[in-house]
C-alpha positions in Angstrom: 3.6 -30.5 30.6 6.8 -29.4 27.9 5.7 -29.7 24.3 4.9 -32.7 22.8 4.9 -34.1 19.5 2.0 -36.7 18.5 2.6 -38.7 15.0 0.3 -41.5 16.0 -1.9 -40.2 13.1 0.6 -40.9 10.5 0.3 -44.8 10.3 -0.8 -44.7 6.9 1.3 -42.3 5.3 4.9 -43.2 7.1 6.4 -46.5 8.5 8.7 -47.1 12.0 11.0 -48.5 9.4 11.2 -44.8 7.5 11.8 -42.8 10.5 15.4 -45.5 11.5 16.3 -45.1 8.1 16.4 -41.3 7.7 17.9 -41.1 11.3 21.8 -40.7 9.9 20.6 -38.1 7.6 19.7 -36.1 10.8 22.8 -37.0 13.2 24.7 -35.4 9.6 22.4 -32.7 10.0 22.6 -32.4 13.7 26.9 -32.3 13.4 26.9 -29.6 10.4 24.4 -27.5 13.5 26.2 -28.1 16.0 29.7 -27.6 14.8 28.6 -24.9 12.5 30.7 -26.4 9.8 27.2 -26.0 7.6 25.9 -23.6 5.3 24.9 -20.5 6.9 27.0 -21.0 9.8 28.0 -17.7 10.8 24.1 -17.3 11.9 23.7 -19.8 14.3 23.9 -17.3 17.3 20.1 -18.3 18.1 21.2 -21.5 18.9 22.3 -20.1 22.4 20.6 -17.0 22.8 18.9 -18.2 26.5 19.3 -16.7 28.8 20.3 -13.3 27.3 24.3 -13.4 26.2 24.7 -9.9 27.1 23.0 -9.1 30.7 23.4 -5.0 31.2 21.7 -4.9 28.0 18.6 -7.0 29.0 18.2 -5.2 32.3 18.3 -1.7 30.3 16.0 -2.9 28.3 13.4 -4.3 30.5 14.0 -0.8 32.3 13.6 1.0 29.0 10.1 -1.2 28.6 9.3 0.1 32.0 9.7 3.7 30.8 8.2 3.7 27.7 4.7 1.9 29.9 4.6 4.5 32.3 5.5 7.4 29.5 3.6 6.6 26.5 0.1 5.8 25.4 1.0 4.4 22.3 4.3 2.5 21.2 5.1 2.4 17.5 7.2 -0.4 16.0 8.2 -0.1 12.8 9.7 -2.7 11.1 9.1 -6.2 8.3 9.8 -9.5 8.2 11.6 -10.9 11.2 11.5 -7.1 12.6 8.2 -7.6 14.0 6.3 -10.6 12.7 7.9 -12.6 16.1 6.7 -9.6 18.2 3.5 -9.0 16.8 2.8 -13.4 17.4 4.0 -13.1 21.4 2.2 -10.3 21.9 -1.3 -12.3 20.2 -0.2 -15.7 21.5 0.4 -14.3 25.2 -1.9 -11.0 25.3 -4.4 -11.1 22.5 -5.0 -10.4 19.4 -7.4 -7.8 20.4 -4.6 -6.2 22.7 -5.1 -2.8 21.9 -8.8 -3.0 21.9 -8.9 -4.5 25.4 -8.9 -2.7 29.2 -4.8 -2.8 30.1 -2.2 -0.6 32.3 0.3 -1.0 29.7 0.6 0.9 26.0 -1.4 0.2 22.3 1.3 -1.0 20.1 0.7 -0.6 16.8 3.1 -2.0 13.7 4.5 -0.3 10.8 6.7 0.1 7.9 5.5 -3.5 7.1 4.0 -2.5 4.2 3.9 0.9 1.7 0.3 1.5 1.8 -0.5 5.1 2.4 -4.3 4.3 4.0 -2.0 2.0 6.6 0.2 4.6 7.1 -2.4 7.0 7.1 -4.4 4.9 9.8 -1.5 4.4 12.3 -0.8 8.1 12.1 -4.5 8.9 13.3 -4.2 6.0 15.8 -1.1 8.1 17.4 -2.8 11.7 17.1 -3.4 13.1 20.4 -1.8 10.4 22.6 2.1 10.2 24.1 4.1 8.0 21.8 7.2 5.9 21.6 9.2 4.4 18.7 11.1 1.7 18.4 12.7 1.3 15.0 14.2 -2.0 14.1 16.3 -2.0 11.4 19.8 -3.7 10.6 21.0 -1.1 8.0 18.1 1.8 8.5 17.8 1.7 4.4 15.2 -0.8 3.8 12.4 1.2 2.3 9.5 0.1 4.0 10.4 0.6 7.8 13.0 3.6 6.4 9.7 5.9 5.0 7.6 5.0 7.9 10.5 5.9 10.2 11.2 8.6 8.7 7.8 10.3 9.0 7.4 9.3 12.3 11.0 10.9 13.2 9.6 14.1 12.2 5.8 14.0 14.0 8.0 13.2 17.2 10.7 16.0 16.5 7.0 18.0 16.1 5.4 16.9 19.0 8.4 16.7 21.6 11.0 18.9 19.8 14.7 17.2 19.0 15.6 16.8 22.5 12.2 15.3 23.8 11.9 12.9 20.8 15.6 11.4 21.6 14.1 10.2 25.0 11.4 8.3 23.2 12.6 6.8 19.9 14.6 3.6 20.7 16.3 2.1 17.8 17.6 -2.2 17.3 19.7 -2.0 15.1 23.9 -3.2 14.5 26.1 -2.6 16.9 28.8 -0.7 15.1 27.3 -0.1 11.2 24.9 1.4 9.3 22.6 4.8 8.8 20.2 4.0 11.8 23.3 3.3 13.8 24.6 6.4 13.2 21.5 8.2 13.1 21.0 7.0 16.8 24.8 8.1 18.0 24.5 11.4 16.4 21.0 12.1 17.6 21.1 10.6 20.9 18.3 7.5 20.7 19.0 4.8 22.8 20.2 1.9 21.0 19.7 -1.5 21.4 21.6 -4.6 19.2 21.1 -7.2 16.7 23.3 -9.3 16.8 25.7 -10.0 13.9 25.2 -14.0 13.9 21.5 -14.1 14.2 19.0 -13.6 11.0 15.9 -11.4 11.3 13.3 -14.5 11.1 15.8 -16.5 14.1 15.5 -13.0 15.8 12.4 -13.0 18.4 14.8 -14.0 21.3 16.8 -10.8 20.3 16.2 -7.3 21.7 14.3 -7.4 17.8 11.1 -9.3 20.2 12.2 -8.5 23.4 11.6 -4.9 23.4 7.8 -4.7 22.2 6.8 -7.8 23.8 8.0 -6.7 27.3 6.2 -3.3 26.8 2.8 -5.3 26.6 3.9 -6.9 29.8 4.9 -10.0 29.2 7.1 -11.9 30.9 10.5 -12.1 28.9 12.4 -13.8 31.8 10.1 -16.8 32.0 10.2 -16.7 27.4 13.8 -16.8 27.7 14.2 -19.3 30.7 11.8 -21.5 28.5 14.0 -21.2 25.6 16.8 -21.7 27.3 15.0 -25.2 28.9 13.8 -26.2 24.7 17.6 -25.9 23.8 18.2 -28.9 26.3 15.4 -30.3 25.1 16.3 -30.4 21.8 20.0 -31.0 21.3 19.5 -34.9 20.7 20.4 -36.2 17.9 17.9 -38.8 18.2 14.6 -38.7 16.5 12.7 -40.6 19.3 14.0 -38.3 22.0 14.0 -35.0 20.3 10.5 -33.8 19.2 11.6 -31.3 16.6 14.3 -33.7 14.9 11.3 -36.4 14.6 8.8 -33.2 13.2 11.7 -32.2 10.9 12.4 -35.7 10.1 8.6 -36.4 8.7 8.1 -33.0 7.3 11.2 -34.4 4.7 9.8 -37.9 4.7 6.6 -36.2 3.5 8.2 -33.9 0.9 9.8 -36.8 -0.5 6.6 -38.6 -1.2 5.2 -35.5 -3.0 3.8 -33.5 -0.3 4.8 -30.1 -1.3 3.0 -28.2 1.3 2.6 -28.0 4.4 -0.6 -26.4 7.1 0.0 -24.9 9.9 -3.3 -24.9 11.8 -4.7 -23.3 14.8 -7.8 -23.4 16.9 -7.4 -19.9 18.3 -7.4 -16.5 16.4 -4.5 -15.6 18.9 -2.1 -18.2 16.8 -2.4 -16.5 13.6 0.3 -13.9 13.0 2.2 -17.2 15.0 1.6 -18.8 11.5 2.7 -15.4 9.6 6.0 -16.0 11.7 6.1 -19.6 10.4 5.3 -18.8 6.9 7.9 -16.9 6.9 10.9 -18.6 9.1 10.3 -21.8 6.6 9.8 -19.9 3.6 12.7 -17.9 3.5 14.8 -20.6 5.1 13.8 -24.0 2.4 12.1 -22.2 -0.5 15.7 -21.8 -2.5 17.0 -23.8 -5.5 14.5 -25.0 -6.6 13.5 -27.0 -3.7 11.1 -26.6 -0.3 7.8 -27.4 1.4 5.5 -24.0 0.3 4.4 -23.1 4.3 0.9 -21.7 5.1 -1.6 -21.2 8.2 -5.3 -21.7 8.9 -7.2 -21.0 11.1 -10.0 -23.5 11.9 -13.1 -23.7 12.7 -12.8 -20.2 10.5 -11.1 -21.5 7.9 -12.6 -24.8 7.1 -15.8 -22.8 6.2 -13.5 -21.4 3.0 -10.4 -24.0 2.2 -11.7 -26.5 4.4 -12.7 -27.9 1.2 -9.6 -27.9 -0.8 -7.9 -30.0 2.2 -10.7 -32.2 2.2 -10.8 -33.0 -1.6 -8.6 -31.1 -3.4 -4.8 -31.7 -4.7 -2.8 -34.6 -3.1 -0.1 -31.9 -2.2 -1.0 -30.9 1.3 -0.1 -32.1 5.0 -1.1 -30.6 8.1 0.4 -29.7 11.4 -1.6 -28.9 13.7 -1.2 -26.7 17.3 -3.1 -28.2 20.0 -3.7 -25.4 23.0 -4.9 -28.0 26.2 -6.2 -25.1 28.0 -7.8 -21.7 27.0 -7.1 -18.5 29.1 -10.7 -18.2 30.2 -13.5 -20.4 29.5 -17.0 -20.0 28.8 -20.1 -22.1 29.9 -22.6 -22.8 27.3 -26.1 -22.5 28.7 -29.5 -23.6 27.4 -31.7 -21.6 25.9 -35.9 -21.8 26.6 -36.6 -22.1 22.9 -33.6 -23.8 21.8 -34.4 -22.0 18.3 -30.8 -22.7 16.8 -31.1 -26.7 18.1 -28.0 -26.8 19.8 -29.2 -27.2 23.6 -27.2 -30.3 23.4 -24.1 -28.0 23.9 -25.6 -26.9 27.1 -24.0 -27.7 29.9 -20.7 -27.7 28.9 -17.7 -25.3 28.3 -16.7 -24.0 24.7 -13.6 -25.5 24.9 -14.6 -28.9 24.8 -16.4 -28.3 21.3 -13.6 -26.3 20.3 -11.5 -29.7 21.4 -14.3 -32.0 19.5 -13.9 -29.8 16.4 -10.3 -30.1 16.1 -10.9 -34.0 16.6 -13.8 -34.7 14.0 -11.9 -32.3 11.6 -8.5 -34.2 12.0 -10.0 -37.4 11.3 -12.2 -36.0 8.4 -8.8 -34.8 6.8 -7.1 -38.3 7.7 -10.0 -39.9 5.7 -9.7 -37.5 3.1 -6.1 -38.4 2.9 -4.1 -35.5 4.7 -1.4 -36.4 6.9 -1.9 -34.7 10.1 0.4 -34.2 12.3 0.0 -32.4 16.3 2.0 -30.6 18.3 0.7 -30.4 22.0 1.1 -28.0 24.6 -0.6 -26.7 27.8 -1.9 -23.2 27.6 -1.2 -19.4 25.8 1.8 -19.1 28.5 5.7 -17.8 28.3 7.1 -20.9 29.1 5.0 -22.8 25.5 5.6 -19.7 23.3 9.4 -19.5 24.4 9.5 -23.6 24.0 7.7 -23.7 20.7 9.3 -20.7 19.1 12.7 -23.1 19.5 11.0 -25.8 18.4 10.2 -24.7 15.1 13.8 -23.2 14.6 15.7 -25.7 15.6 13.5 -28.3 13.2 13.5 -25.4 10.0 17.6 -25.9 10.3 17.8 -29.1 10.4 15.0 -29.3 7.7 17.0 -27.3 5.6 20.0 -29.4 6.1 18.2 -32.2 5.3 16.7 -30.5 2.1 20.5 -29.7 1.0 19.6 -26.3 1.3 21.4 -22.9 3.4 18.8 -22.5 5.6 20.6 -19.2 6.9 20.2 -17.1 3.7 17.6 -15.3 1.3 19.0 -14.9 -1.9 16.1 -14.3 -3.9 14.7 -11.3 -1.2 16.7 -8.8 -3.3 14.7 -9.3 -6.7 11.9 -7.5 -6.4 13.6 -4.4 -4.6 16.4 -4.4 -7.1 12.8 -3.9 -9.7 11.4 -1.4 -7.9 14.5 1.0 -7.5 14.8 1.0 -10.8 11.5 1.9 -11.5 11.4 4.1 -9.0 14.6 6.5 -10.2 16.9 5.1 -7.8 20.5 6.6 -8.6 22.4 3.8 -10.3 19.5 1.8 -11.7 19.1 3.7 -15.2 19.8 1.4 -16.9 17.9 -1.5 -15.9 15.1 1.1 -15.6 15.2 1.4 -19.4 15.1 -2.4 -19.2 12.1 -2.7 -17.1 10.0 0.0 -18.8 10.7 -1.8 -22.2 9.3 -5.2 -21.0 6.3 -2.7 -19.1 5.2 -1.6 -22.9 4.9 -5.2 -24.9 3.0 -6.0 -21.9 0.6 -3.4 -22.4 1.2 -1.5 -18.5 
């Protein structure tokens, strides 16, 4: 069954009548896509990315995945943002989120330069000691600080561990084709190089050799993700709202911002969909939260997460709606049995597999929230399989562009990224920030730090 889309739980917060009217606000949309006369438009290259534009790279690198699995023990991607958050989500969505933890014929992969802690970075490098490694460095310009340290102290434990030569064979870099320090890092030192391309943005990337690469090394199948995807973009190159699920999701998700619902949940029933949400927080946040405008994105994981903020969506600030991913089948089930005592009272589960109470959960709490005034939303698929990630993935970039478009934003840029590193160069010592370092130290001292 292909993804479906289920409003029939938004009776009371949005009218037929709604939906027709905003429907030539999304055919404008649809045209400024589609003819990439938009905002943004030189970074609509995702648009078409199924199957693979460029084929002798794919085959060298689902030949390069096969090398580093039979070579390596442990494969070490370093990267943030759109550099691995749509790795890390395939590899939970379609493996597990326990991945490395579990029995498996194929390498621990752990991520990096995603953050500057040192007891992270610290962590991964005890994780490594003793085993075979790869790396696989994903990085545009090779400069951004975070996935430039980590790289660059993993450059030299491989250099120590393999010599020059020997670490050449096992540090792949995704990076531009032509520009750049990693670029010509990799040329000088031998790494084998694999591209981003120029017209597609890091969070639009996870159909790039960006995912590609780590999610075929934990053996997934990135010819049945990208034959999906490349079925989602017929899917969803209707203008229509009724026929084109993510137009229609896009479509309410601005029908609902209008009437002052500034945020939006992405919710889960499985702890295997949450760094999907970190991908989604991310592809909508950077994308709509710009001039002043957007819908603030966030993820939950429920049952977990009702026992904390399942109380602030119940009752708390009119400000929220809630979409919801509905998984019809788990990978493996598990039969509840009774128990002779029934001590805990809950023999009246017995009998029955988890995933049914898992599927009553999700029900009882949807129509607690509807009561409680959340509109809910619920996207439907079949299973934790290459064919839903690759069609759902699509699915929520196709509807964040057309979302933006219909926010009268650029959904293709992030602006306001650069602030905080422009702040921490200069306080840092960077070359060229003095002077806004005298700046930022003088506002430091009337604030006491």
């Amino acid at each position: 069954m292909p993804l479906t889309l289920n409003t029939s739980y938004l009776a009371d917060f949005i009218s037929p009548h709604e939906l027709e009217y905003i429907q030539p606000q999304v055919d404008a949309a649809h045209s400024l896509l589609h003819r990439k006369t938009g905002p943004g438009n030189d970074f609509l290259g995702w648009l078409d990315l199924a199957p693979a534009k460029d084929a002798d790279e794919f085959t060298r690198l689902k030949e390069s995945a096969v090398w580093i699995q039979q070579n390596a023990d442990v494969l070490v991607v370093i990267g943030i943002g759109g550099s691995y958050l749509g790795a890390r989500a395939a590899i939970d969505y379609l493996r597990s989120p326990n991945y490395n933890s579990l029995p498996k014929d194929t390498p621990d992969i752990i991520f990096v330069g995603n953050t500057l802690s040192p007891d992270a970075l610290n962590e991964a490098l005890l994780l490594c000691k003793g085993k075979r490694i790869c790396v696989n460095i994903i990085s545009k310009s090779g400069t951004t600080t975070e996935p430039a340290l980590a790289f660059r102290v993993f450059r030299a434990l491989m250099e120590e561990q393999y010599g020059k030569e020997g670490a050449a064979r096992r540090i792949f870099c995704t990076t531009d084709r032509a520009r750049g320090s990693l670029k010509s890092l990799a040329d000088t030192q031998g790494y084998p190089t694999f591209v981003i391309p120029d017209d597609v943005g890091g969070r639009f990337s996870v159909f790039t050799p960006v995912g590609l690469l780590p999610i075929a090394v934990a053996g997934c199948d990135v010819d049945a993700i990208l034959a999906a995807c490349a079925e989602a973009q017929q899917t969803f190159a209707q203008p229509s709202i009724e026929k084109n699920p993510a137009y229609a999701y896009a479509a309410i998700r601005s029908l609902l911002h209008r009437k002052g619902r500034t945020a939006e949940v992405l919710v889960s029933y499985e702890p295997a969909l949450v760094m999907l949400g970190e991908w989604y927080k991310q592809l909508f946040g950077e994308s709509e939260g710009k001039d002043g405008k957007g819908i603030y994105p966030t993820s939950m994981c429920f049952s977990t997460d009702l026992h904390s903020l399942g109380q602030f969506v119940q009752e708390g600030s009119n400000i929220l709606f809630e979409t919801v991913i509905q998984i019809a089948r788990p990978h493996r089930d598990f039969f509840i049995k009774s128990d002779p005592t029934d001590f805990d009272g809950l023999n009246f589960l017995a009998g029955q597999e988890l995933s049914n109470v898992n599927q009553k959960a999700l029900l009882g709490t949807l129509l607690a929230h509807l009561e409680g005034g959340v509109p809910n939303l619920v996207i439907e698929v079949d299973d934790r399989s290459e064919r839903s990630f690759g069609e759902l993935i699509f699915f929520f970039e196709k509807a964040c562009a057309v979302g933006g478009y219909l926010l009268g934003v650029n959904p293709f840029d992030q602006p306001g990224v650069e602030a905080y590193k422009k702040n921490m160069f200069a306080l840092l010592g960077k070359p060229g920030f003095e002077d806004q370092r005298k700046e930022l130290d003088g506002r430091l001292t009337r604030l006491g730090l």
